[in-house]
DRENTIMI-994819 format. One record per residue: residue in one letter; chain; z, y, x of N, C-alpha, C, O in turn. Coordinates in nm, 3 decimals. Atoms other than C-alpha are relative to their C-alpha. Layout:
{drenfi 'A','A',{Z,Y,X},{Z,Y,X},{Z,Y,X},{Z,Y,X}}
...
//
This chain:
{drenfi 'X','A',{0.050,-0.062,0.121},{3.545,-0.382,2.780},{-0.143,-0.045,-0.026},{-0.231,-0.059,0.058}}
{drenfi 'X','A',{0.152,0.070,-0.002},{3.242,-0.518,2.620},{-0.079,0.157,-0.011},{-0.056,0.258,-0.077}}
{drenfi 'X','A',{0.056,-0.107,0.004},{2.973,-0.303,2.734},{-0.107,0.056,-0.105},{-0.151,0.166,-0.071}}
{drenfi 'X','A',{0.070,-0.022,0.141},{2.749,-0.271,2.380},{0.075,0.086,-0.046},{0.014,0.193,-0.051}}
{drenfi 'X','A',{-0.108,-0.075,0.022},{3.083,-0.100,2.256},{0.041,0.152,0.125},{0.112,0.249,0.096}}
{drenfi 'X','A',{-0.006,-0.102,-0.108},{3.066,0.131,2.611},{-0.119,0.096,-0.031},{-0.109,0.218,-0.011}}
{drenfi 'X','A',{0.175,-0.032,-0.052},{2.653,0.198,2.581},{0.017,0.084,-0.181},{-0.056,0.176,-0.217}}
{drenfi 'X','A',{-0.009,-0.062,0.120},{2.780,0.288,2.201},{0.054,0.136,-0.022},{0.004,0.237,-0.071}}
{drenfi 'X','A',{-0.064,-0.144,0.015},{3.035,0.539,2.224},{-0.046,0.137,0.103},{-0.029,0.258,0.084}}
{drenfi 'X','A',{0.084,-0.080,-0.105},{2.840,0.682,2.545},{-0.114,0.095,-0.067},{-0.156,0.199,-0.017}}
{drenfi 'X','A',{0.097,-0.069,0.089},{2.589,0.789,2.270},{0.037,0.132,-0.092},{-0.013,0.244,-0.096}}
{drenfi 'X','A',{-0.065,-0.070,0.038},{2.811,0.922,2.062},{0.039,0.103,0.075},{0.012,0.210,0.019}}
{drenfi 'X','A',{-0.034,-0.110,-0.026},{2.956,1.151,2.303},{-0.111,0.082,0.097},{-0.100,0.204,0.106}}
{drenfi 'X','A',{0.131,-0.078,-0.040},{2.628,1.255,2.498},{-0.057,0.100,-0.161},{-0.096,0.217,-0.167}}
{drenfi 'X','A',{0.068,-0.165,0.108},{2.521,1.411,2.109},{0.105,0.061,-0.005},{0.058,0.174,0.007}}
{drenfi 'X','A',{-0.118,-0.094,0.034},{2.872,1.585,2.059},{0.005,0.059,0.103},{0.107,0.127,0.087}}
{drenfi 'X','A',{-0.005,-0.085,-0.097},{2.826,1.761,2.402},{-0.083,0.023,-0.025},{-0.081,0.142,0.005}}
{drenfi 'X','A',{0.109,-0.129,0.013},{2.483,1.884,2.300},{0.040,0.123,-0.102},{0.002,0.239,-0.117}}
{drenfi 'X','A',{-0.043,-0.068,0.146},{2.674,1.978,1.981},{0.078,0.117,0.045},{0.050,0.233,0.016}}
{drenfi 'X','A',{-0.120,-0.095,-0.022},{2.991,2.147,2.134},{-0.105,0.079,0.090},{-0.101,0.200,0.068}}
{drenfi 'X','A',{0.028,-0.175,-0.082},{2.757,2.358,2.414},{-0.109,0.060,-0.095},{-0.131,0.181,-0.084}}
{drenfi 'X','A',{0.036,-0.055,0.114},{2.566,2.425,2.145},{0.011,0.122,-0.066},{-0.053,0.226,-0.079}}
{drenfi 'X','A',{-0.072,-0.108,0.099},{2.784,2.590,1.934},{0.067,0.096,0.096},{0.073,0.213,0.058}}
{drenfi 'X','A',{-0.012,-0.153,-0.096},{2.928,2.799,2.280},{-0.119,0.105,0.041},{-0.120,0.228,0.037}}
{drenfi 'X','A',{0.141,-0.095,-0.012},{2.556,2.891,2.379},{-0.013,0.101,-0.162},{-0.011,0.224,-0.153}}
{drenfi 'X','A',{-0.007,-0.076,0.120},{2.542,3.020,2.002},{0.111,0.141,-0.025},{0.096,0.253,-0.073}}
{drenfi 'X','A',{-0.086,-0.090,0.027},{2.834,3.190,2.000},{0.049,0.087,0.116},{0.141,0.167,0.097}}
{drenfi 'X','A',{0.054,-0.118,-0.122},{2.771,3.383,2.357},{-0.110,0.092,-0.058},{-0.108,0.213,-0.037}}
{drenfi 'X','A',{0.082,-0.120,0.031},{2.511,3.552,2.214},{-0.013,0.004,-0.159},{-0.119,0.039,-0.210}}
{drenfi 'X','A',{-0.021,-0.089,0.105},{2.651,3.602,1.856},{-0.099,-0.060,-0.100},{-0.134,0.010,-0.194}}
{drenfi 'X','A',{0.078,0.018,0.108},{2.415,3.376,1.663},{0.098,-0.048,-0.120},{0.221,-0.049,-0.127}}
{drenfi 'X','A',{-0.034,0.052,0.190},{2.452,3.241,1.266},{0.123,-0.073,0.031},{0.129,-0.174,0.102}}
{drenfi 'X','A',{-0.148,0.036,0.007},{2.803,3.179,1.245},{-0.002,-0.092,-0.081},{0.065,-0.190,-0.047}}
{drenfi 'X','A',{-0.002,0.182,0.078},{2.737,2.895,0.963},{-0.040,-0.106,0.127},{0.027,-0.207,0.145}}
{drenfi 'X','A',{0.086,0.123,-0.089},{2.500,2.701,1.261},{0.143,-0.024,0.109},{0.173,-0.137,0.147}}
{drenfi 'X','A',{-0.120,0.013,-0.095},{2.825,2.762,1.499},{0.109,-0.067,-0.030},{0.185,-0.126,0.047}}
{drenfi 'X','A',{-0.130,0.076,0.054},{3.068,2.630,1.294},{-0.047,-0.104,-0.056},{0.044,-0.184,-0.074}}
{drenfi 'X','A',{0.070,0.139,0.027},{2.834,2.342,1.167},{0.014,-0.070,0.165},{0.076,-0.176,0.169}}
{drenfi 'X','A',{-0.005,0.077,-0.135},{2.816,2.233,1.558},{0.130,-0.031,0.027},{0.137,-0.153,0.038}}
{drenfi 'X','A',{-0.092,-0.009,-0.026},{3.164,2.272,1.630},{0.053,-0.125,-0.071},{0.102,-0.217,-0.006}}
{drenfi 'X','A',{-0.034,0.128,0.076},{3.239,2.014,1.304},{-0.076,-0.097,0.070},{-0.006,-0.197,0.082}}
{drenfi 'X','A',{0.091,0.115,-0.068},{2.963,1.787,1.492},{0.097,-0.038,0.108},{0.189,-0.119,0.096}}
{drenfi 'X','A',{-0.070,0.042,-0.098},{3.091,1.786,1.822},{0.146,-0.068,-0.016},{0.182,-0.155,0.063}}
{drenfi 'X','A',{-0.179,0.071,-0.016},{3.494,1.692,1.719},{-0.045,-0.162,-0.084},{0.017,-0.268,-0.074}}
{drenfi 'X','A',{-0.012,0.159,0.086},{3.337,1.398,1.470},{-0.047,-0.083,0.112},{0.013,-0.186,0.145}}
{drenfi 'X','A',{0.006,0.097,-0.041},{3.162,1.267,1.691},{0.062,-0.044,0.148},{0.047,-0.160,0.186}}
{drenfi 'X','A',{-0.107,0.015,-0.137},{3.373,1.268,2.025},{0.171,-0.104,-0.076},{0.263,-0.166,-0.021}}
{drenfi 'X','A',{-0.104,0.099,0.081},{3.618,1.092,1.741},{-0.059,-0.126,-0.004},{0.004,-0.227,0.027}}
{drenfi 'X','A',{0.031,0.108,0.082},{3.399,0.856,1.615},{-0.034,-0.074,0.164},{0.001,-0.191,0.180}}
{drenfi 'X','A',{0.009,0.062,-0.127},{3.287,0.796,2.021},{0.122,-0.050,0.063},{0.103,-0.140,0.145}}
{drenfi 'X','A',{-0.094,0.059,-0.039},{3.654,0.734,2.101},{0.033,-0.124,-0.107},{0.154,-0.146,-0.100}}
{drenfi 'X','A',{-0.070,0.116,0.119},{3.733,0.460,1.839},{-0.111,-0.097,-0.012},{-0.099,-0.205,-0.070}}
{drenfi 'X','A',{0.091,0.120,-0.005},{3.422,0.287,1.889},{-0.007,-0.032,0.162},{-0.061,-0.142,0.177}}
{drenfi 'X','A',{-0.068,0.024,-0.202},{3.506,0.270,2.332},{0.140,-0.095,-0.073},{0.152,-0.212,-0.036}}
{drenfi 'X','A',{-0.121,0.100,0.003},{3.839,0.116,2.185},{-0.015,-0.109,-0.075},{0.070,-0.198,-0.069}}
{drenfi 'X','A',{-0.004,0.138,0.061},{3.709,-0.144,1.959},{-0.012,0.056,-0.130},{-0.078,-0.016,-0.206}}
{drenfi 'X','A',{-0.040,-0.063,0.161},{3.777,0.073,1.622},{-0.102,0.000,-0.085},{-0.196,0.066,-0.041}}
{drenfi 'X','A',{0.093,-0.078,0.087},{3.560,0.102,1.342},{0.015,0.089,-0.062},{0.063,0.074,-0.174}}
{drenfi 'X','A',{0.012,-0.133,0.078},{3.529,0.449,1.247},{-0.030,0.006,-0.133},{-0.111,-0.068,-0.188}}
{drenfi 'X','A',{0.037,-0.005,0.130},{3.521,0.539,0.935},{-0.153,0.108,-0.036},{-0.190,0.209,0.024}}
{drenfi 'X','A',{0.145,-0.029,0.006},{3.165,0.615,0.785},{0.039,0.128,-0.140},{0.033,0.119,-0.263}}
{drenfi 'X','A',{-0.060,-0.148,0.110},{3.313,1.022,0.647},{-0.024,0.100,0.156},{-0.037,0.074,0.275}}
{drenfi 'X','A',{-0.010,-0.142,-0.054},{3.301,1.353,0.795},{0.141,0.029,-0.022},{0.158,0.147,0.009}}
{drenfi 'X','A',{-0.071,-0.106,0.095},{3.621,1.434,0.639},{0.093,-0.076,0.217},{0.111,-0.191,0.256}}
{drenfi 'X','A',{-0.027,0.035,-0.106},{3.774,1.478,1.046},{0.118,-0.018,-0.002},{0.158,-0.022,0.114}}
{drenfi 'X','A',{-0.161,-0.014,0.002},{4.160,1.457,0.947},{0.011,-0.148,0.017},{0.087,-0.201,0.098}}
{drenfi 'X','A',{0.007,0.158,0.008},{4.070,1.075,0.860},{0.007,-0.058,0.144},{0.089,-0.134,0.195}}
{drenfi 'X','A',{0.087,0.051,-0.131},{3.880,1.026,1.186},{0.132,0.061,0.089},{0.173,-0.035,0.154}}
{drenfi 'X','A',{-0.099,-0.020,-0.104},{4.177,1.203,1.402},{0.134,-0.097,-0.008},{0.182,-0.162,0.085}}
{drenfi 'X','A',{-0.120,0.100,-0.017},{4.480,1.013,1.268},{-0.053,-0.146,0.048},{0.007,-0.208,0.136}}
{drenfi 'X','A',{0.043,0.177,-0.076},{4.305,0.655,1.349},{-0.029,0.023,0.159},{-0.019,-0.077,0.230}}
{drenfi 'X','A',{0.046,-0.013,-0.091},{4.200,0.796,1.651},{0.193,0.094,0.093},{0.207,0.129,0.210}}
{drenfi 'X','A',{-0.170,-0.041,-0.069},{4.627,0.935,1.741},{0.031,-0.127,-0.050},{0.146,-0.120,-0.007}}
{drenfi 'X','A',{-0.052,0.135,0.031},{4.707,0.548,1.600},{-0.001,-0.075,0.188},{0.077,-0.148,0.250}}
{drenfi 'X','A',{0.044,0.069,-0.193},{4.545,0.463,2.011},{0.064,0.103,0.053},{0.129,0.061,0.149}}
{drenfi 'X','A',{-0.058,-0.073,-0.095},{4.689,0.826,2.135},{0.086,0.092,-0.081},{0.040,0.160,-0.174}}
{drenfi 'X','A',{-0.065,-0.092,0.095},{4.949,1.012,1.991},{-0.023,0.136,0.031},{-0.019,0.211,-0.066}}
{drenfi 'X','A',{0.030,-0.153,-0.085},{4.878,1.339,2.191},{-0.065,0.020,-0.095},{0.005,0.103,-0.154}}
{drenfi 'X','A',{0.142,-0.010,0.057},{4.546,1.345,1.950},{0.064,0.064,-0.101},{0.001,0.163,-0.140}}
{drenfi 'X','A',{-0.014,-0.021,0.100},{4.787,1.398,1.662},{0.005,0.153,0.007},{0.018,0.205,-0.104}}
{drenfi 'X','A',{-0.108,-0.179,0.011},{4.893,1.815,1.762},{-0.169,0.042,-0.054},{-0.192,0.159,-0.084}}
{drenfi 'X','A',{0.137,-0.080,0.054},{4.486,1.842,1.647},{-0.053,-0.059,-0.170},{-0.167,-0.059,-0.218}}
{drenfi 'X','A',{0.041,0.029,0.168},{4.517,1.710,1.249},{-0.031,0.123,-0.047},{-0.150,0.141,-0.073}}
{drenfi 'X','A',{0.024,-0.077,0.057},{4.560,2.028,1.120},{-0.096,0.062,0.032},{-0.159,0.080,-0.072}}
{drenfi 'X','A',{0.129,-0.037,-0.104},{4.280,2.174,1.341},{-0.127,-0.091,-0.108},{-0.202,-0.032,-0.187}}
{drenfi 'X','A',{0.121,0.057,0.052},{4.032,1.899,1.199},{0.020,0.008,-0.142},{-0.095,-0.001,-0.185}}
{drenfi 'X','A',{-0.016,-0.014,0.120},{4.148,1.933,0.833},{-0.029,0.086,-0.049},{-0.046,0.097,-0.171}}
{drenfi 'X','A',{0.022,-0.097,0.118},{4.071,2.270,0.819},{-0.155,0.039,0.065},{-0.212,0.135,0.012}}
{drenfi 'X','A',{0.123,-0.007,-0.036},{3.730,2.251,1.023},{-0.093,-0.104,-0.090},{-0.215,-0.087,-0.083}}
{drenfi 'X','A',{0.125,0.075,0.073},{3.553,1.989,0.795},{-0.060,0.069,-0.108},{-0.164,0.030,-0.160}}
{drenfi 'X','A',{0.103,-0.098,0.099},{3.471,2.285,0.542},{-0.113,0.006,0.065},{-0.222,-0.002,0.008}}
{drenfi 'X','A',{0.107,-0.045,-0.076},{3.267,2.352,0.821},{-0.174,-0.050,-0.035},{-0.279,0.013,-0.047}}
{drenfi 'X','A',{0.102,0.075,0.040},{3.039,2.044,0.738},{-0.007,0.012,-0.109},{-0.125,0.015,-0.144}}
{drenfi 'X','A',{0.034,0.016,0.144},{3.085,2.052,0.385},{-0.076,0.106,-0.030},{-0.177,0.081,-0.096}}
{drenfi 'X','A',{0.058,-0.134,0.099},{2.978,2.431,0.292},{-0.096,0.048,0.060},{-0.164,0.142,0.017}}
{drenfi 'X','A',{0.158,-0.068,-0.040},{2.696,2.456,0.559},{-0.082,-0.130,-0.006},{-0.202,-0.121,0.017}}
{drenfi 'X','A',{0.104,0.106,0.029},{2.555,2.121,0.500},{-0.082,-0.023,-0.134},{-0.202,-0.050,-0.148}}
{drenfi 'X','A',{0.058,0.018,0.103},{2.554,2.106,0.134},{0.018,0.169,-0.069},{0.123,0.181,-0.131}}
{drenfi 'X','A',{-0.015,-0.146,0.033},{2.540,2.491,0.034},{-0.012,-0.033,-0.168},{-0.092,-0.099,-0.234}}
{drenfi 'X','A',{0.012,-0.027,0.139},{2.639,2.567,-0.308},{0.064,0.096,-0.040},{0.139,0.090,-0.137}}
{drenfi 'X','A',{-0.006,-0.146,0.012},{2.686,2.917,-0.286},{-0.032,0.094,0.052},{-0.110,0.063,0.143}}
{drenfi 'X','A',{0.028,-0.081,-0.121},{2.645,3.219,-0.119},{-0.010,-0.037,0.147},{0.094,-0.101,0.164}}
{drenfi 'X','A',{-0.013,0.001,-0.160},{2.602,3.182,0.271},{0.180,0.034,0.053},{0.198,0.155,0.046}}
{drenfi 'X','A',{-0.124,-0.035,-0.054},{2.992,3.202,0.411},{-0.024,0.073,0.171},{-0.099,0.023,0.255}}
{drenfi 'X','A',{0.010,-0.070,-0.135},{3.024,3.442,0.733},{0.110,-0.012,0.047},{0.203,0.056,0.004}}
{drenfi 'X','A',{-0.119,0.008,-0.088},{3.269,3.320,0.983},{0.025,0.095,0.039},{-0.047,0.185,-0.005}}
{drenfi 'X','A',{-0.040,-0.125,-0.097},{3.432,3.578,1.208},{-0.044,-0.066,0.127},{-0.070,-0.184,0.151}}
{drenfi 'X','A',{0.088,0.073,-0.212},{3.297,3.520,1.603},{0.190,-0.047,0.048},{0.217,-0.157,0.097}}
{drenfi 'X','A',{-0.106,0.042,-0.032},{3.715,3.554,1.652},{0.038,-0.127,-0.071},{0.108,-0.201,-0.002}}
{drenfi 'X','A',{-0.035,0.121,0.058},{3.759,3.262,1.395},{-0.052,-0.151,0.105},{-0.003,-0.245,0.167}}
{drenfi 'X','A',{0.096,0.128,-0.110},{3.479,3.043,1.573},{0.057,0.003,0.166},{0.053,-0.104,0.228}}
{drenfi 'X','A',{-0.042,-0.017,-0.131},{3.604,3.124,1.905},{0.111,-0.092,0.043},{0.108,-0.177,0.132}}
{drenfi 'X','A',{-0.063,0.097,-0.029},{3.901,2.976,1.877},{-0.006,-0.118,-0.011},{0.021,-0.191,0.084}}
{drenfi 'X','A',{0.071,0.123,0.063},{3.778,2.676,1.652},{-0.046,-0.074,0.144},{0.000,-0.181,0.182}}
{drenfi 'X','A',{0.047,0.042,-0.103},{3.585,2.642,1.973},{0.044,-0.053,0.094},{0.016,-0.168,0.130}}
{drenfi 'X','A',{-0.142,0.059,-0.056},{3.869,2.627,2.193},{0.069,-0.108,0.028},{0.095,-0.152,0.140}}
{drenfi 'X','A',{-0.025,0.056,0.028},{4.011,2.396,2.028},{-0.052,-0.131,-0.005},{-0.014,-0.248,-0.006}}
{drenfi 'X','A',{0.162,0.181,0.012},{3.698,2.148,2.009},{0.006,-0.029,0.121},{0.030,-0.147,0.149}}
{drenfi 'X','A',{0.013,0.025,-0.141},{3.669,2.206,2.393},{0.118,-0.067,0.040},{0.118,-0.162,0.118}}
{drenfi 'X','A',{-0.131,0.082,-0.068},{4.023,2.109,2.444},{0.028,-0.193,-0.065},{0.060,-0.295,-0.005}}
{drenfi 'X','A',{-0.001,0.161,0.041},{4.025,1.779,2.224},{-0.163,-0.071,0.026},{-0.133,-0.186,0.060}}
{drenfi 'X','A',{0.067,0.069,-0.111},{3.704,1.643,2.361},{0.016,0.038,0.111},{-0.085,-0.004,0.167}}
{drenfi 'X','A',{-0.028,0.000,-0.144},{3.811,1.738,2.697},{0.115,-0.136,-0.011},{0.094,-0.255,0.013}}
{drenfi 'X','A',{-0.146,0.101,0.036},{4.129,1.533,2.629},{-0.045,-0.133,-0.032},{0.006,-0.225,0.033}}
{drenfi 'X','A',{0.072,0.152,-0.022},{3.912,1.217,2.519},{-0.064,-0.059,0.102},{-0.052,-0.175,0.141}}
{drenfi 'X','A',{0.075,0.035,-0.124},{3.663,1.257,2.812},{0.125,-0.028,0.157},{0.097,-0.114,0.241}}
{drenfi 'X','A',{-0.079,0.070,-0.059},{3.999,1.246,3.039},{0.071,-0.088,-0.008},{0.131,-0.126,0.093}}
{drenfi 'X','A',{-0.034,0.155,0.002},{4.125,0.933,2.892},{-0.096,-0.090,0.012},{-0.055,-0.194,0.062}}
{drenfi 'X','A',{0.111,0.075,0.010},{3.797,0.770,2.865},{-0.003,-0.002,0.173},{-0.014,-0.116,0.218}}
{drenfi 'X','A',{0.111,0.010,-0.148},{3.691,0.870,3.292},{0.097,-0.096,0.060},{0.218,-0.091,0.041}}
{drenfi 'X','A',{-0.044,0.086,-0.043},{3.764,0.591,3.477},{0.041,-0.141,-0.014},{0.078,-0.223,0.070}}
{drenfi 'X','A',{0.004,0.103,0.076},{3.777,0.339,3.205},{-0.119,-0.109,0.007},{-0.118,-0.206,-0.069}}
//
């Protein structure tokens, strides 16, 4: 594997683990449920965009994470049981990045699982990736 493409996606997923404990430290002690669910969208893009650039891929230059998961189940199909998961977390980025309305208030049970879910599909990349 060329290592420029290793030293790349290594980047990528060192910020999406500040992102994902992030958003658990946040949501242990109950902070701003927009900032929790903004991290949560961080951490899955870029643990996507870090797997597809380790395989050679060029990621696509979007947030929108449904995109970024099917190219990224094209290398693992397992990846695919988390489309719907990322399709309905990219509000996440859209309505706390560019606000154009009221403030939205997650539920801590909504984010929780969301969370879950993030932990289990970057876990699932970081065990195909170790050892590579």
């Amino acid at each position: 594997m060329d290592e420029g493409l290793k030293e790349q996606a290594g980047a990528w997923f060192e910020r999406g683990t500040h992102d994902i404990e992030t958003a658990q430290l946040l949501l242990d002690k109950q902070g701003y449920t927009d900032i929790i669910a903004f991290h949560i969208h961080q951490a899955v893009e870029k643990y996507l965009k870090g797997y597809l650039v380790f395989n050679g891929k060029r990621h696509h230059d979007t947030h929108e994470l449904k995109l970024l998961v099917k190219a990224a189940a094209e290398l693992d199909q397992g990846l695919s049981r988390h489309v719907g998961f990322c399709d309905r977390i990219t509000r996440y980025y859209v309505q706390e990045c560019y606000p154009s309305g009221p403030l939205i208030e997650y539920s801590y049970q909504e984010l929780a699982q969301d969370l879950k879910e993030a932990w289990e599909l970057t876990n699932r990349i970081k065990g195909m990736l170790s050892g590579r």
